[in-house]
C-alpha positions, 0 to 999 in steps of 0.5 A: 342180248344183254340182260342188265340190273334193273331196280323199281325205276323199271317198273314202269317200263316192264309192268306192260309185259304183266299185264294179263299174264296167267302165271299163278306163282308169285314170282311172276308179279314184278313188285316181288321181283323187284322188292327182293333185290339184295346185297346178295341177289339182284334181277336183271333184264332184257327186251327182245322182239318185244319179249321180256326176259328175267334172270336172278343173280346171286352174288356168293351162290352162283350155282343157284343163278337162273332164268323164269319163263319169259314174258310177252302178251299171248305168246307162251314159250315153247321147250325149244325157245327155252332151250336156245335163249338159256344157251345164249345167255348162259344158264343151264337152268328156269326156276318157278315153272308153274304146273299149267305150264307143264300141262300146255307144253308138248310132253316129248319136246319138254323131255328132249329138251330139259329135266322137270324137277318139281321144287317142293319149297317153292310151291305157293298156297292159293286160297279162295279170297272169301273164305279168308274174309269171312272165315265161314264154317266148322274149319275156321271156328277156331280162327273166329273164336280168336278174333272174337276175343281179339275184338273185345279186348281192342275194338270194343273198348276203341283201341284198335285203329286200321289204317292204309299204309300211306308215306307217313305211316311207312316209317312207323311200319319199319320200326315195328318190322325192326321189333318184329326181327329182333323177336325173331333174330332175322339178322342170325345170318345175312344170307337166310330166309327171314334176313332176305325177308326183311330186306323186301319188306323195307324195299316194298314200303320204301317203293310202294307207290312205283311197285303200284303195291298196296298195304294196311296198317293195325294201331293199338293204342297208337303203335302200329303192331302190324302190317300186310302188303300185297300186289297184282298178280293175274286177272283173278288172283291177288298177291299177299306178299308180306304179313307181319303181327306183333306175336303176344297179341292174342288174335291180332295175326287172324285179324289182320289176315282178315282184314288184308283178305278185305282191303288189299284186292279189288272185287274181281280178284277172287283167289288170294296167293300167299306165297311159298313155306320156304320149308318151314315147318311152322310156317307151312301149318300156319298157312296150312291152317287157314285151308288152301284151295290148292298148292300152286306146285313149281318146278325147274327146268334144267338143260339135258 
């Protein structure tokens, strides 16, 4: 087997492999997958015995090179089938092993095969769709109280315009997230968090339509100020991958989260994954404020 680049040409070849798959973390929609490819990371793939496999590659950091948990329609991959597809490619280890895994797996035959770590960073907030459409409760006072001030500010007096994020917009969102980065110095190192962020995003409106991701749009005064893009990623969880609200704005971040957790996901996706902290403290009280219904815990697999 010979795993190849693949880019958002292949996303119509390999979304039928997603299709109906029940990983919870957000590494397993293939609109993440392949919107962050980079100068210095790039996903390949390879079909076997209809059996989709992907790996990640990363140019300067080899040591961080790795496999996810294979996908075909009903079939979950057991230890031993893990253990000899790493063998034969050449990787010793899996990232994003989400917990149900671990749960469905025969404990003994997981322990003789790999060394389970769990991968803290990694992890993914998972919340109830309706608590952040409708922020009810003592918990969200604080969120509603924001927007409330928000709204008189900007959608009494007809300033605020909410729009989907179509080809014609997509430039505009661009040149917001360029503003948005110099506020936040993206571009300090080519290789860290927020550079590698930036990358996806313009990847993800360049490509929206192919990756089948959808996104909306915030004016005030006719300048877009901020933006969500979002995805499939189980039957009943949606994927909010990307968030980005002009900072001095009072209330305009809560409205926007809103507004996303409103537009961006169909009737049956009743759970919302905002993906991983990164390890960013302020970043993990920011999603931690908005009262997850749970961490989606990931671990890897290494090869004993």
């Amino acid at each position: 087997m010979t795993l190849t680049p693949i880019t958002a040409d292949d996303y119509a070849r390999l979304s039928p492999f997603f299709a109906g798959q029940s990983h919870p973390l957000c590494v397993y929609s293939l609109a993440a997958v392949l919107c962050w490819r980079n100068p210095f990371y790039y996903p390949c793939a390879a079909i076997r015995d209809a059996t989709l496999v992907i790996a990640a590659e990363f140019v300067k950091r080899p040591e961080q090179r790795h496999l996810i948990l294979p996908l075909k329609p009903g079939f979950l991959p057991g230890p031993a089938f893990l253990r000899e597809l790493a063998l034969e490619l050449g990787y010793r280890v899996y990232w994003y092993i989400p917990e149900s895994y671990l749960a469905a797996c025969d404990g003994s035959a997981l322990a003789a095969c790999f060394e389970v770590r769990e991968t803290p960073d990694l992890g993914d907030y998972v919340y109830n769709r309706e608590d952040l459409s409708e922020l009810r409760g003592n918990r969200f006072s604080k969120k509603r109280n924001l927007i409330r001030q928000f709204e008189r500010e900007y959608v009494a007096s007809g300033r605020l315009a909410v729009e989907a994020i179509g080809p014609s917009q997509k430039a505009e969102c661009a040149a917001f997230l360029e503003r948005w980065c110099l506020e936040h110095d993206c571009d300090a190192n080519p290789q860290e968090d927020l550079a590698c962020e930036k990358l996806a995003v313009l990847n993800a409106l360049a490509d929206m339509e192919r990756l089948a991701m959808r996104g909306l749009l915030m004016r005030i005064d006719g300048r877009v100020c901020a933006f969500g893009i979002a995805s499939d990623l189980t039957g009943d969880m949606g994927a909010l991958h990307f968030e980005k609200a002009q900072s001095d704005i009072k209330g305009l971040y809560q409205a926007l989260d809103r507004e996303c957790a409103r537009r961006l996901f169909g009737a049956g996706q009743t759970l919302i994954n905002k993906e991983s902290d990164m390890g960013l403290p302020g970043l993990a009280k920011a999603k931690r404020s908005y009262h997850p219904l749970r961490i989606e815990r990931a671990y890897r697999l290494e090869l004993r």
